[in-house]
TORLO-895329 format. One line per 5 residues: for each residue x, y, z of N, C-alpha, C, O. Coordinates in steps of 0.05 Angstrom, whole numbers, always signed. Layout:
REM TORLO-895329
X/Y/Z/X/Y/Z/X/Y/Z/X/Y/Z | ... .
REM end
This chain:
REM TORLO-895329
+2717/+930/+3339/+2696/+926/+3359/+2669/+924/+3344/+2661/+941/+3328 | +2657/+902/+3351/+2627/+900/+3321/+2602/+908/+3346/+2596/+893/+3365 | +2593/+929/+3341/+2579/+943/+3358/+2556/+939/+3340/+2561/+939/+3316 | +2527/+935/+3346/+2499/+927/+3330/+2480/+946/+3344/+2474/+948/+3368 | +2469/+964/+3317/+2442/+974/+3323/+2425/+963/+3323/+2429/+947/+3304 .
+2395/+956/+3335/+2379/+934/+3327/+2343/+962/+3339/+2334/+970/+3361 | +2338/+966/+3313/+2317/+984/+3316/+2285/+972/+3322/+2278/+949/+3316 | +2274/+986/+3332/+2250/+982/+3338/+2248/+948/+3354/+2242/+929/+3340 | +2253/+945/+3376/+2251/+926/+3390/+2229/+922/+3406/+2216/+902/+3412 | +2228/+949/+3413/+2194/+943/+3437/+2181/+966/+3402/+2189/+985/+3388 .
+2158/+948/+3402/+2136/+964/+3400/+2125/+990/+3404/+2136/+999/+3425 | +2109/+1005/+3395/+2099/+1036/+3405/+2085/+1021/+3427/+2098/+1014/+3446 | +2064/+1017/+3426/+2046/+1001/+3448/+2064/+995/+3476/+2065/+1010/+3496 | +2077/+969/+3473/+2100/+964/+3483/+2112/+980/+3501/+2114/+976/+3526 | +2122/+1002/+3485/+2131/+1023/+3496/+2119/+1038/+3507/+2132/+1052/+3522 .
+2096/+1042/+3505/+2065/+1056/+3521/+2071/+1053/+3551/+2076/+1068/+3569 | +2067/+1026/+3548/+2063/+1005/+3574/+2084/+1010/+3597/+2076/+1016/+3620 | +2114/+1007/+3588/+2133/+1009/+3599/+2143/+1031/+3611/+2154/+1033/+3633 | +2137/+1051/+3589/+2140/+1080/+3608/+2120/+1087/+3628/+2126/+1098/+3649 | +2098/+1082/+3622/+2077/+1090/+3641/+2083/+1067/+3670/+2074/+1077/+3690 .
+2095/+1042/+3674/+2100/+1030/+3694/+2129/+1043/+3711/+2134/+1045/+3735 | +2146/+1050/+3687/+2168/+1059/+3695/+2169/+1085/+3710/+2183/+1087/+3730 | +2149/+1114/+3698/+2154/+1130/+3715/+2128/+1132/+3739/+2121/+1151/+3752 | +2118/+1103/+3738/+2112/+1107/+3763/+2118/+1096/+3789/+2101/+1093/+3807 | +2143/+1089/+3790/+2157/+1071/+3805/+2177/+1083/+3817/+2185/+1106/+3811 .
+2189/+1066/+3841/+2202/+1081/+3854/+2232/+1073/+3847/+2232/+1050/+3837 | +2258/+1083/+3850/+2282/+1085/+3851/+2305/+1084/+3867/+2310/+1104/+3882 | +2318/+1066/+3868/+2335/+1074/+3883/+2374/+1070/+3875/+2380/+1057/+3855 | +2394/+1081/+3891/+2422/+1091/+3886/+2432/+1070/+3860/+2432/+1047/+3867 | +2438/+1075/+3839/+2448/+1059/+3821/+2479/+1040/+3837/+2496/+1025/+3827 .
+2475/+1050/+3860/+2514/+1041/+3859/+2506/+1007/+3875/+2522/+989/+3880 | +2486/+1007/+3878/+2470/+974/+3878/+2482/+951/+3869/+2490/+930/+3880 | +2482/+960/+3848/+2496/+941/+3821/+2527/+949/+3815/+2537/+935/+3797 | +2539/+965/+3824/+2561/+966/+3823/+2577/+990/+3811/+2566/+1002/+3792 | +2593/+996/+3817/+2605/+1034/+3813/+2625/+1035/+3841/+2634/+1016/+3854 .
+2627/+1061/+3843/+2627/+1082/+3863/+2618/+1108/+3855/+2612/+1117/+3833 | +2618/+1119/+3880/+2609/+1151/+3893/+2624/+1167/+3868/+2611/+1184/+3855 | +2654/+1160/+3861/+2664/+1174/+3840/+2657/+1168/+3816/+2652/+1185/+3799 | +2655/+1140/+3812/+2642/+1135/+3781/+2622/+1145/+3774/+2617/+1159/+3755 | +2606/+1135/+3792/+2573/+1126/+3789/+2552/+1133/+3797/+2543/+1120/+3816 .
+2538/+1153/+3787/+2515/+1167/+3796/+2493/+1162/+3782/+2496/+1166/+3758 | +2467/+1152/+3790/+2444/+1141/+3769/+2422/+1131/+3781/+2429/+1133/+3805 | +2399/+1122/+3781/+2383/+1110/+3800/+2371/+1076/+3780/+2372/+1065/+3758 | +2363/+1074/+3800/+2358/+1037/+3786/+2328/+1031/+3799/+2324/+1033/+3823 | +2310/+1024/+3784/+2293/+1020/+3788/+2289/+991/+3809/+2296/+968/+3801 .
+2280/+995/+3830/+2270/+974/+3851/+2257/+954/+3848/+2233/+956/+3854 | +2266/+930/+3839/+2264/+899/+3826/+2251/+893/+3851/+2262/+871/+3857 | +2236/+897/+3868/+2216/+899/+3886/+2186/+908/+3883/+2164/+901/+3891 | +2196/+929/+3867/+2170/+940/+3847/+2145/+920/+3840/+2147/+905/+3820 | +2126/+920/+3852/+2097/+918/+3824/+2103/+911/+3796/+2101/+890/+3782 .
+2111/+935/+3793/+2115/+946/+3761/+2140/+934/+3760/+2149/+939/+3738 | +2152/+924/+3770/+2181/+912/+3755/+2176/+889/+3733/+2183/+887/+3710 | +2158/+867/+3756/+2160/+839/+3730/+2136/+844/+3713/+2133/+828/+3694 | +2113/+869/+3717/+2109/+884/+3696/+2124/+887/+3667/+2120/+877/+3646 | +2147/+909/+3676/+2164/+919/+3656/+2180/+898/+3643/+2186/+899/+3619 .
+2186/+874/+3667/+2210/+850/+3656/+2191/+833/+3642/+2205/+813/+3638 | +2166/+827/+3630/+2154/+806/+3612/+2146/+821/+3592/+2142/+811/+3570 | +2142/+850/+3598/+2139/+858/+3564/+2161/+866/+3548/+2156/+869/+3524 | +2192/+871/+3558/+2215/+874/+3556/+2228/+852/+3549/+2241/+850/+3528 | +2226/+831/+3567/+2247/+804/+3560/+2234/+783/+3536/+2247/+766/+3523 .
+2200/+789/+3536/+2186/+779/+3508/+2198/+788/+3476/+2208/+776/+3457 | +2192/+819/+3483/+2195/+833/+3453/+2227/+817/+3454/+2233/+804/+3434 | +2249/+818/+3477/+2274/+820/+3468/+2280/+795/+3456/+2293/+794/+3435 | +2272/+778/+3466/+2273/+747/+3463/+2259/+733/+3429/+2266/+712/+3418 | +2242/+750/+3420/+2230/+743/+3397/+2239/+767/+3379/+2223/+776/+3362 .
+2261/+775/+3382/+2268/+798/+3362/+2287/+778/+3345/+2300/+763/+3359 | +2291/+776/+3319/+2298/+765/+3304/+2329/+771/+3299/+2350/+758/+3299 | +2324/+789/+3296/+2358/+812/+3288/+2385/+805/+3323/+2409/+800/+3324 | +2366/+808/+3342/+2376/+808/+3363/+2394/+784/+3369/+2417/+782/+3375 | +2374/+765/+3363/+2378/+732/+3370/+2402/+718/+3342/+2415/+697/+3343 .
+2400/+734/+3324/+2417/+721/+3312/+2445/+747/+3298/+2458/+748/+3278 | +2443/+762/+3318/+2468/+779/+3327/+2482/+778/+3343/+2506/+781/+3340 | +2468/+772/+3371/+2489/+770/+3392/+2491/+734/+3403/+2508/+723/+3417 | +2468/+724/+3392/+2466/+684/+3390/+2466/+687/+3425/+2488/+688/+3435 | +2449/+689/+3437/+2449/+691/+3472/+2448/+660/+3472/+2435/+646/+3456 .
+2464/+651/+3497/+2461/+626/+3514/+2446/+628/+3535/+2429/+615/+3547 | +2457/+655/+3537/+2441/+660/+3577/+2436/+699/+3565/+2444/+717/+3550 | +2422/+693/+3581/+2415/+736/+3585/+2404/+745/+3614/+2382/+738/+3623 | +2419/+761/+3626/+2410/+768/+3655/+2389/+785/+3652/+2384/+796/+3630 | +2373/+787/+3676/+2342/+805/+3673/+2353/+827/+3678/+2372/+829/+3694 .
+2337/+855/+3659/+2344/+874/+3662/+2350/+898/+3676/+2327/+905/+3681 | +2363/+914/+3684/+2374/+936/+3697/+2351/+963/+3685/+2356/+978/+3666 | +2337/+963/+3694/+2320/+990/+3691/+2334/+1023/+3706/+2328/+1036/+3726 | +2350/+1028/+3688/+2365/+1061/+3697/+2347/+1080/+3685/+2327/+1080/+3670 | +2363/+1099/+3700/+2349/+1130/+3703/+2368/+1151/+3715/+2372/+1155/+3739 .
+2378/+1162/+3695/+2403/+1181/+3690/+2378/+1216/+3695/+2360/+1220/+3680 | +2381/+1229/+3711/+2380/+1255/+3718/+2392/+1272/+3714/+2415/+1268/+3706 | +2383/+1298/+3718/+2402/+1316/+3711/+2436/+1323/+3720/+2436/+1340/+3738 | +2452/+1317/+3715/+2473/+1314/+3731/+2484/+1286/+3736/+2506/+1286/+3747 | +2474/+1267/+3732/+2473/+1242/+3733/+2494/+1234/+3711/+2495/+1246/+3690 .
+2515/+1208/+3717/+2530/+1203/+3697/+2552/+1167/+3700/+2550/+1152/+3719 | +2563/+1165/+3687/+2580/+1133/+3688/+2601/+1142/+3674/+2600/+1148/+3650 | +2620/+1141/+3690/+2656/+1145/+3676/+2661/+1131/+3665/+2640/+1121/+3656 | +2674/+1124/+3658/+2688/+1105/+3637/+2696/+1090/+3657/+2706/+1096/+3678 | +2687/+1053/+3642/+2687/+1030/+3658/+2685/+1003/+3644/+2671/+1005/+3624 .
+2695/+980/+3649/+2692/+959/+3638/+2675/+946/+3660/+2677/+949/+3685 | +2655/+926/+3643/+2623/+921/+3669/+2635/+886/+3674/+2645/+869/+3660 | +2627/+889/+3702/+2640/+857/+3714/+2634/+828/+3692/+2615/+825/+3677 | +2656/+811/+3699/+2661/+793/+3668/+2648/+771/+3676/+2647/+752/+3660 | +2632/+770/+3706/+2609/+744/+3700/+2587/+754/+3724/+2590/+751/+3748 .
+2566/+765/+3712/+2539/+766/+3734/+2536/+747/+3751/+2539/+724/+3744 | +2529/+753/+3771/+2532/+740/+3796/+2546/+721/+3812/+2539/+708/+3832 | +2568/+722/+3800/+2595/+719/+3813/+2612/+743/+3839/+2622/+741/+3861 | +2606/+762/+3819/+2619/+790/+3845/+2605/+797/+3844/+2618/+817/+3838 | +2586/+803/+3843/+2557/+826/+3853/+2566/+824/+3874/+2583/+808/+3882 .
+2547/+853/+3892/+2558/+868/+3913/+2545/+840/+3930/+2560/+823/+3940 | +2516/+837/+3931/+2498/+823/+3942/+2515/+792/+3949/+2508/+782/+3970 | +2530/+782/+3938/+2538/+756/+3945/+2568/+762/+3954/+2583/+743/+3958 | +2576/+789/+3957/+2601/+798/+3971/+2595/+800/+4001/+2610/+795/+4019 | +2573/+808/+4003/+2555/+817/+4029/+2551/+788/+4043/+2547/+785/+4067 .
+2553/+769/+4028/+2539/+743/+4036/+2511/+751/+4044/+2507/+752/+4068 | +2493/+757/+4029/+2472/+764/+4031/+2456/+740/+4005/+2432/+735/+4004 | +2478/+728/+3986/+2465/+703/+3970/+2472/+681/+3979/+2493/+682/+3990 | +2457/+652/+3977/+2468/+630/+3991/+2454/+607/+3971/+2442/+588/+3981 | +2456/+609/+3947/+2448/+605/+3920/+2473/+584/+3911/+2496/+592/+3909 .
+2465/+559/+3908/+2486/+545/+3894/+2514/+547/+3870/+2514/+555/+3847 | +2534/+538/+3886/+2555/+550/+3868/+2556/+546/+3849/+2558/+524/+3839 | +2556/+578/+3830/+2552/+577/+3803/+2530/+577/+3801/+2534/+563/+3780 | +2505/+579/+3801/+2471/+587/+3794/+2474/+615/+3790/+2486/+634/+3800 | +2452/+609/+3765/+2452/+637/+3747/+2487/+653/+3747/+2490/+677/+3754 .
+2499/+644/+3742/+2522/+667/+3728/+2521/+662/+3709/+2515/+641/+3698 | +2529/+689/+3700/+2530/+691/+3664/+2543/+707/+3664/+2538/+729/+3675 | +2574/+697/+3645/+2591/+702/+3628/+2588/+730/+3614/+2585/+728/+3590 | +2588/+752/+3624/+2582/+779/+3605/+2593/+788/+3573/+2606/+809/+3571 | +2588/+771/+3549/+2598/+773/+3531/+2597/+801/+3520/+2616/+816/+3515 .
+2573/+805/+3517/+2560/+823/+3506/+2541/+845/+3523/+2519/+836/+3529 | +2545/+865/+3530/+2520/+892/+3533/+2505/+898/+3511/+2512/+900/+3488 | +2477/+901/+3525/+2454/+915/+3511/+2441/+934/+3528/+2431/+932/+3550 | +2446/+964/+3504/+2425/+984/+3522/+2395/+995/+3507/+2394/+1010/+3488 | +2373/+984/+3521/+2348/+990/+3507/+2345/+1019/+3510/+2357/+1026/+3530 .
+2337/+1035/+3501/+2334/+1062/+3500/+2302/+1065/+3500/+2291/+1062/+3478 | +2283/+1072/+3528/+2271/+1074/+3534/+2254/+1099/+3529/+2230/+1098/+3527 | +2266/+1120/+3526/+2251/+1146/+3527/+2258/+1167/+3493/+2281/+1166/+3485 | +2245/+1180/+3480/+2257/+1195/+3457/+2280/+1208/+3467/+2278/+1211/+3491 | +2308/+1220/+3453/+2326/+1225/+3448/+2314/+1265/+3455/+2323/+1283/+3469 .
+2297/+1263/+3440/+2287/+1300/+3444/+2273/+1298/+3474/+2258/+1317/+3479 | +2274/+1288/+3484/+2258/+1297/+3515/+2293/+1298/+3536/+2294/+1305/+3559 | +2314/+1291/+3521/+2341/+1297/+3547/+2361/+1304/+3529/+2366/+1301/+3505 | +2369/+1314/+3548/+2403/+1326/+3535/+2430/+1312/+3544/+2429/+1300/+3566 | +2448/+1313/+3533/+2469/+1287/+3538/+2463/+1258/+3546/+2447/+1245/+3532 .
+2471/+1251/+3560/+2460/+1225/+3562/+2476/+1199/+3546/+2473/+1176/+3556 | +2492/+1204/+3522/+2498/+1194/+3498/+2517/+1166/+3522/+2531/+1168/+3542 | +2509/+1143/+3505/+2528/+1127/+3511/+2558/+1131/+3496/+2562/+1134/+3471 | +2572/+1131/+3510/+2602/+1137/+3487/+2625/+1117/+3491/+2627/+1104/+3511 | +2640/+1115/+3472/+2664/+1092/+3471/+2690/+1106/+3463/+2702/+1105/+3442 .
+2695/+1119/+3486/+2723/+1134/+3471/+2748/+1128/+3459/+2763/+1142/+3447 | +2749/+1108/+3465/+2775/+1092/+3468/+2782/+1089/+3427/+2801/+1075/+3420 | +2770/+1098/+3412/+2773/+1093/+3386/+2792/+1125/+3380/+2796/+1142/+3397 | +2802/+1126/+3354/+2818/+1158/+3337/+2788/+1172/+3337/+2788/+1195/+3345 | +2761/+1158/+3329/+2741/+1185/+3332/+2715/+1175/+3357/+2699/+1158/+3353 .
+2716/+1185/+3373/+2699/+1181/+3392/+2668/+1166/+3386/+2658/+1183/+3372 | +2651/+1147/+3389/+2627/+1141/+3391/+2610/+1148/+3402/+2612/+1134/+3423 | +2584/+1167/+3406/+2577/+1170/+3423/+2544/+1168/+3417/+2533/+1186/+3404 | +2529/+1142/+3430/+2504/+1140/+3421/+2491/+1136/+3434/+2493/+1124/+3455 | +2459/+1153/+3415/+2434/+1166/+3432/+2406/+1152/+3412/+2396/+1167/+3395 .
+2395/+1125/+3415/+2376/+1121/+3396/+2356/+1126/+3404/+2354/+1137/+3427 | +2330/+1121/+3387/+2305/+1132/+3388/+2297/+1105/+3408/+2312/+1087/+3414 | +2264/+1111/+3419/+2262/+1098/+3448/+2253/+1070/+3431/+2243/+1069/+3408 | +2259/+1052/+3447/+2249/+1025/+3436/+2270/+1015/+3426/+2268/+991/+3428 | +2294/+1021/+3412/+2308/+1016/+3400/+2337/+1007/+3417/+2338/+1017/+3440 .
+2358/+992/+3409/+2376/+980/+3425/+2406/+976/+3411/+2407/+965/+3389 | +2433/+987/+3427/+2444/+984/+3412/+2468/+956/+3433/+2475/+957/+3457 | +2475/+936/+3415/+2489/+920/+3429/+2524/+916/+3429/+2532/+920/+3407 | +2540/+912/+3445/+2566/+916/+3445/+2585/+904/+3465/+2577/+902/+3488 | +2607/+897/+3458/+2622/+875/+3474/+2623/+893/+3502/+2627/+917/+3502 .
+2620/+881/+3520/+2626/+891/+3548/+2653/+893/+3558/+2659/+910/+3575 | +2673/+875/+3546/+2690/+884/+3550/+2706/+914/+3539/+2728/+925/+3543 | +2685/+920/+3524/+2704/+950/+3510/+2699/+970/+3538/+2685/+967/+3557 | +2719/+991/+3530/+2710/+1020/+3557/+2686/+1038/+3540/+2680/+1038/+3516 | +2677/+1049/+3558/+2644/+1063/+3555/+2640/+1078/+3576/+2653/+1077/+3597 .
+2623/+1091/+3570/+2605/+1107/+3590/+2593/+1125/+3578/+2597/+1134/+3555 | +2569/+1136/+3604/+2549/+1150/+3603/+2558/+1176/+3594/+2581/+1183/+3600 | +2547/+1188/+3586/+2559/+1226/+3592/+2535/+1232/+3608/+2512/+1224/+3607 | +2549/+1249/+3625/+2527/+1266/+3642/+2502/+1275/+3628/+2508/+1283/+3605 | +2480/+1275/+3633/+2457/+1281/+3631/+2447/+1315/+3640/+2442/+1322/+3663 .
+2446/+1330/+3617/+2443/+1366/+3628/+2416/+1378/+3622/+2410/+1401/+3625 | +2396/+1353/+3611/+2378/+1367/+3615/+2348/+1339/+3618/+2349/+1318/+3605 | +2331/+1344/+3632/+2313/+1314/+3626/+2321/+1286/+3638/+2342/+1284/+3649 | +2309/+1270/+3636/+2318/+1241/+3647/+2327/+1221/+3626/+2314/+1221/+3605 | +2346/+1204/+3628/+2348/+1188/+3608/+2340/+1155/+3619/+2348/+1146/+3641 .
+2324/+1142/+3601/+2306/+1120/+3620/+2329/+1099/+3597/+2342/+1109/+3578 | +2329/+1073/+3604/+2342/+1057/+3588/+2334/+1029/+3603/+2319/+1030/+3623 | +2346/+999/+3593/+2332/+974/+3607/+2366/+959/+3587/+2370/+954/+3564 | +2388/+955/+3618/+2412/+947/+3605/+2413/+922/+3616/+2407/+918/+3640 | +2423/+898/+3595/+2424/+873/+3590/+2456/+863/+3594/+2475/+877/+3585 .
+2460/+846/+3602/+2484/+829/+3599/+2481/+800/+3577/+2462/+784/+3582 | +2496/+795/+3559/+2487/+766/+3548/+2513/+752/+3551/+2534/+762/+3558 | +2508/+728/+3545/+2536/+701/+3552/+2519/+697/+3524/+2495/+697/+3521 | +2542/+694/+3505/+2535/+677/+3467/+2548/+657/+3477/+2561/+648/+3496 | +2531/+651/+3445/+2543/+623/+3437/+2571/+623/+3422/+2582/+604/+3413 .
+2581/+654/+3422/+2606/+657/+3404/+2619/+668/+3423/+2621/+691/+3415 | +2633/+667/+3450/+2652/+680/+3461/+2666/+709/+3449/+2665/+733/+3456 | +2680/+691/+3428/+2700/+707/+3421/+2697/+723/+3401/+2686/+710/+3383 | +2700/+747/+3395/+2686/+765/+3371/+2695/+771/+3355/+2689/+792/+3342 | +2717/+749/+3348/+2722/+748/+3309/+2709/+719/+3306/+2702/+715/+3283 .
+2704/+703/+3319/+2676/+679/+3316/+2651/+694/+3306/+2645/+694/+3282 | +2638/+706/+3327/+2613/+722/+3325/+2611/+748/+3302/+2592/+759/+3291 | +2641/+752/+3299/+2637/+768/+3267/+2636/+743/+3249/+2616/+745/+3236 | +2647/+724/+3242/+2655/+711/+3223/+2622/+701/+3219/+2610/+700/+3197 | +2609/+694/+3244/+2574/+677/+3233/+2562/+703/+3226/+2543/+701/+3210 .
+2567/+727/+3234/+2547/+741/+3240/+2544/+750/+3194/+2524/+749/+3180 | +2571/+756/+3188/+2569/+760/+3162/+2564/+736/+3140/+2556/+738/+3117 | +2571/+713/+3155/+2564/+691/+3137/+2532/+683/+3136/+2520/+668/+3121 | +2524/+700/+3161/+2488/+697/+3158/+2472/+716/+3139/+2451/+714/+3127 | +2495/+743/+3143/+2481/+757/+3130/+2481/+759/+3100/+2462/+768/+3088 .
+2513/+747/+3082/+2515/+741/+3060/+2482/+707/+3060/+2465/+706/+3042 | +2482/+698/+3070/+2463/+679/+3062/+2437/+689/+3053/+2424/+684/+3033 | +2430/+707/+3076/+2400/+723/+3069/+2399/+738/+3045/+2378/+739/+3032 | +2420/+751/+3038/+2420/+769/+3023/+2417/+747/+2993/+2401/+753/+2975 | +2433/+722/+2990/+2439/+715/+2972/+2405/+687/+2963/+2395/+677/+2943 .
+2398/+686/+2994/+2378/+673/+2991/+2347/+697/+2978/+2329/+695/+2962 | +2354/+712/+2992/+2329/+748/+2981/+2340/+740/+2935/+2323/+738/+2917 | +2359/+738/+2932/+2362/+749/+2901/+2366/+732/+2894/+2359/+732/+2870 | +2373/+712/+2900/+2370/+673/+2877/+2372/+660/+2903/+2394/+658/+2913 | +2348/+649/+2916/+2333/+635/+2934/+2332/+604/+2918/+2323/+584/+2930 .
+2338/+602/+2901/+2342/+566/+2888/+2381/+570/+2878/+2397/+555/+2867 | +2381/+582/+2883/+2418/+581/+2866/+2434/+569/+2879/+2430/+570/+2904 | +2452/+556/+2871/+2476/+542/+2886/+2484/+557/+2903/+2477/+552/+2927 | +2503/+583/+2897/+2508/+597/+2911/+2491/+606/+2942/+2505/+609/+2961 | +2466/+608/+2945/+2460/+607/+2961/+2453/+586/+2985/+2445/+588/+3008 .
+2460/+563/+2964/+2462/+535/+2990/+2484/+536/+3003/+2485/+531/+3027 | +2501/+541/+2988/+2536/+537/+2996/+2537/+561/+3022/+2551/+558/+3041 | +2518/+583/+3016/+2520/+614/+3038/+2509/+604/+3053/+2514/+609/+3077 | +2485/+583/+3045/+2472/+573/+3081/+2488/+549/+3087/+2494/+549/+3111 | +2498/+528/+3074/+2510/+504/+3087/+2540/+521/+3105/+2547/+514/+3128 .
+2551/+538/+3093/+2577/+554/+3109/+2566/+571/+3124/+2582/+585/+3135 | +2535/+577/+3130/+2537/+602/+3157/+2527/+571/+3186/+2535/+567/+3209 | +2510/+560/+3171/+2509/+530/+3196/+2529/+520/+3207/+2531/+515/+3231 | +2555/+514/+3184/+2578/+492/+3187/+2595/+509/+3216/+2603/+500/+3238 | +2593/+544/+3200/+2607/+562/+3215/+2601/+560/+3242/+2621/+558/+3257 .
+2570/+561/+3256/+2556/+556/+3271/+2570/+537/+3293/+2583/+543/+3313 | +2562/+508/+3280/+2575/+488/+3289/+2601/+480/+3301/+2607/+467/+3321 | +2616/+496/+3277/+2654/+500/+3287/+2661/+510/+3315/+2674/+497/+3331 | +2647/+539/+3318/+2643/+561/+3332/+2634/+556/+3361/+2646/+563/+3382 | +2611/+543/+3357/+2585/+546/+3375/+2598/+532/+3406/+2609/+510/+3404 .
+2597/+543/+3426/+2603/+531/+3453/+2575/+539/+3471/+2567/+561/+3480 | +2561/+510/+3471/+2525/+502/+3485/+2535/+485/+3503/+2521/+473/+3519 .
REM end
């Protein structure tokens, strides 16, 4: 499972901004977007909000011009983000997250959407969870992936984002002390499948590396002409 840390994404500033819009906004039942009463306990910030397309242009900017991001997970499409807020007691069982946005959402089960067939869905290749708030202001909270011989369970510093196939199982751990704020993403790549998306992802990074220490050498044309070609093979636009 090729799971990507990608640090410092929003800015301190950035991050200024976002918390101060975030906790002053209002909330409501995470099970919105999808759960149950047994799974799913959390609140979701009200995309009705003021402060939402606030939060969503200084959020979907930094995310969009992050370098590391864009040529890690190669986004075709990216859904706007899920602003959570995990409480004390607050938590997500272990779950695999629906395999194309806005296809089953609750909202177009309701017939409450009347949106041309097929507009805006996106293919959930990939999850991303921005980590909104410091790690020392809550307790539990840890995103975890149990399903491995040694458990995963991760808590990054605020601003920072860690990305991972959606199809793996995950969840929240309960939250025992503090709030945990986060801004979770769905992406559709340009690599579906994730021995593709490993295979460019290391053929980009052998290029940089080889382009950083002999930047005129053969060798490093051949590392960039094979991470493009790879690209190309790969790539479904």
């Amino acid at each position: 499972m090729l799971i990507t840390k990608i640090e410092n994404v929003l800015a301190p500033l950035q991050l200024a901004k976002v918390r101060a819009a975030v906790t002053s906004s209002s909330f409501i039942d995470g099970r919105v977007s999808g759960g149950s009463l047994e799974s799913k306990h959390n609140l979701e910030m009200t995309p009705s909000e003021d402060h939402y397309i606030e939060v969503l242009n200084i959020i979907e900017t930094a995310v969009r011009e992050n370098a590391e991001f864009n040529m890690t997970a190669f986004p075709r499409y990216l859904t706007r983000p899920i602003i959570s807020r995990y409480d004390v007691g607050m938590f997500y069982k272990d779950h695999v997250d629906m395999p194309v946005m806005g296809f089953m959402s609750q909202s177009r089960a309701a017939g409450k959407s009347f949106s041309a067939l097929g507009h805006n869905y996106v293919r959930s290749d990939l999850s991303m969870t921005l980590f909104l708030n410091d790690p020392s202001t809550y307790d539990g909270g840890e995103l975890s992936f149990e399903g491995s011989l040694e458990p995963l369970r991760i808590k990054l510093n605020a601003g920072s984002a860690i990305v991972y196939p959606t199809g793996s199982w995950h969840r929240v751990r309960p939250v025992t002390r503090g709030s945990r704020l986060a801004a979770i993403f769905w992406i559709q790549s340009m690599f579906p499948a994730e021995a593709h998306r490993q295979a460019v992802c290391d053929a980009r990074r052998l290029y940089e590396a080889l382009k950083e220490k002999e930047p005129d050498s053969t060798n490093a044309a051949l590392a960039e002409a094979s991470f493009f070609n790879l690209c190309r093979l790969f790539a479904s636009v």
